[in-house]
Residue, then its C-alpha position, 0 to 999 in steps of 0.5 A: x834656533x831663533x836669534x835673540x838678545x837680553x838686556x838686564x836692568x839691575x834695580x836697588x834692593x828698596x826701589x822699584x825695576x824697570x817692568x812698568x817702565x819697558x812695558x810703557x815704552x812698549x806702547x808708546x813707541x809701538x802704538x799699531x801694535x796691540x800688546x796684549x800678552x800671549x803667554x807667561x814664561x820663567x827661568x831659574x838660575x843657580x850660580x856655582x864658583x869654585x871654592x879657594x884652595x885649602x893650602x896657605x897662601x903663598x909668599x910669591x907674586x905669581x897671580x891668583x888662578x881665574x875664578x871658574x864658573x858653573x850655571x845652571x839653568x831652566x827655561x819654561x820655553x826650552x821645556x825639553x832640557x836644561x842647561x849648563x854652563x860651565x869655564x873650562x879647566x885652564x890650560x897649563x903654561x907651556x915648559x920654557x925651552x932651552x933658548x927661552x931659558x937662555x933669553x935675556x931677563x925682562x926690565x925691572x918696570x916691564x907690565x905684565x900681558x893682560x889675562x883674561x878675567x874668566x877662562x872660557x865656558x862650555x855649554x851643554x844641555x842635560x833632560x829635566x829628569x837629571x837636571x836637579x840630581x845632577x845640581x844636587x850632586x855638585x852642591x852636596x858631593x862637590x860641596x869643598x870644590x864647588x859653593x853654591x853662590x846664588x840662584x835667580x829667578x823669574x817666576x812669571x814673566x810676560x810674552x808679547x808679539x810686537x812686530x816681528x819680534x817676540x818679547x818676553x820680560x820680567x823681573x828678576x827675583x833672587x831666591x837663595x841665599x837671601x831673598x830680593x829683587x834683582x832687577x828687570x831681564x828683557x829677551x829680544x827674539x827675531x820671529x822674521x824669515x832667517x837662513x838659520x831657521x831654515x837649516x833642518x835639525x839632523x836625527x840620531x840616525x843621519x836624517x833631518x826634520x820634516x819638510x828635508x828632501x833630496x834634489x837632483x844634484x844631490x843637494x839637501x833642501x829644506x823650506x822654513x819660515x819662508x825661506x827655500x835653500x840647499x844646503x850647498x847654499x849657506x856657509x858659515x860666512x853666512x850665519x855670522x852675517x845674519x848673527x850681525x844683521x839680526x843683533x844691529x835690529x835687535x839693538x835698534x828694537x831696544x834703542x827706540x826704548x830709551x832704556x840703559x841696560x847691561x846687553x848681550x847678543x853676539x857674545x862667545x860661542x854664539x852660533x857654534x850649535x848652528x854651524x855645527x848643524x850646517x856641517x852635518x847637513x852637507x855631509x848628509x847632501x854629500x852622502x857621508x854618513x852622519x848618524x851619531x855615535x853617542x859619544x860625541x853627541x847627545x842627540x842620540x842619547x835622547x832623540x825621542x824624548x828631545x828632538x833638539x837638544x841644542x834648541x835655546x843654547x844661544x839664548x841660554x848662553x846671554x841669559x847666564x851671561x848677562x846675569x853672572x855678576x849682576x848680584 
């Protein structure tokens, strides 16, 4: 799973984005580079937020429930899944006790804690086959719980090899309720030597992917992008530091740009599909049987058909994040 970062430049309705202008800053700042375009890519994004409930207002001043989000999202270079994005139901305040009951009452001008301003997401990953009835069921079946606010698009956006990084940029197109341009999205991805390409991806029955083999010492080892590592090798303390040197590159690849834009790298949950990984990995070079049960994963719902269900979560994740309120 590459590491990636996404800029969003948002863009009035009657002006033009920022496309023409990343792309001549491209050449300008990178003139050893031959930016020639490689490919084409596109996404599309539904957006759904539950709906107020049907009962009265009422009279007190408890606080209004957090919104709570569902994100739908294709990728033309994830073509094996979609993804969803969704905020996890809040949990309930905890019942006072009997001595909090008892607790001296808080001043009259006491503030409030802060509340987060959305709970937190979850992140899954479904095949193409049951991506659109799965939209069509919350939008029609669901439709008093949960509104179809918008949906977003990128219908052919532009694939460059700049260095050791991979660049794919576009405008953004909304397409639902109204149609407009929305701005200009840019994604960052390191195409470099990296500890997380080198952790195998794990298959339905306990094995990894090709090139994984069994040293003496019982340590799994695979060889990736150039990289030759045991399993015994790598801690999680290690994939968040890559996380962190490969987001200060990206901001650096972007700062030379001299670009304003919304950014999003080393948000929530990025990395968990990846230390997950690693934990499977090492239990399989400690001989502890890690086939999938299926309730616990998808991968072994669908490994024939996707042998990665998880590949593009961090990415997908930025995309959704990125662009959730840019409307």
């Amino acid at each position: 799973m590459p590491i990636t970062g996404v800029y969003f430049i948002p863009s009035n309705p009657n002006a033009s984005t920022a496309l023409q202008i990343i792309t001549e800053r491209l050449r300008a700042v990178f003139p050893n580079e031959e930016l020639t375009p490689i490919g084409r890519w596109g996404l599309e994004q539904k957006l759904l937020r539950d709906t107020p409930g049907l009962l009265p207002s009422s009279t007190s001043n408890k606080k209004p429930p957090n919104p709570r989000y569902m994100q739908f999202l294709s990728l033309t270079h994830y073509p094996t899944h979609g993804f969803i994005y969704t905020s996890e139901p809040e949990k309930p305040a905890p019942a006072p006790t009997q001595n909090q009951n008892q607790a001296a009452p808080a001043p009259v001008n006491a503030i409030a804690p802060d509340h987060s301003p959305s709970p937190p997401m979850v992140m899954t990953t479904i095949p193409p086959s049951s991506y659109g009835t799965l939209f069509q069921h919350f939008t029609y079946a669901c439709q008093p719980i949960w509104s179809h606010r918008f949906t977003l698009a990128v219908p052919n956006g532009i694939v460059y090899e700049v260095g050791d990084f991979r660049v794919r940029l576009g405008d953004v197109r909304q397409t639902f309720p109204t149609a407009r341009v929305r701005g200009t999205i840019v994604e960052i991805e390191w195409r470099g030597p990296s500890v997380v390409e080198a952790i195998p991806v794990d298959r339905e029955d306990g094995s990894f992917s090709a090139g994984v083999g069994t040293r003496g010492d019982g340590d799994v080892d695979v060889e990736i992008t150039g990289i030759d590592l045991a399993s015994s090798a790598i801690e999680e303390s290690d994939i968040d530091a890559e996380y962190a040197a490969t987001a200060s590159l990206i901001r650096e690849f972007w700062g030379r740009l001299g670009v304003e834009a919304r950014e999003a790298i080393l948000i929530p949950n990025v990395g968990v599909e990846v230390k997950d990984r690693l934990r499977r990995w090492k239990k399989a070079g400690s001989g502890v049987d890690t086939s999938v049960d299926g309730a616990d994963s998808v991968v072994g719902e669908r490994a024939d058909e996707d042998p990665d269900p998880w590949s593009g979560a961090d990415v997908a994740r930025q995309f959704m994040e990125v662009l959730r309120f840019n409307r």
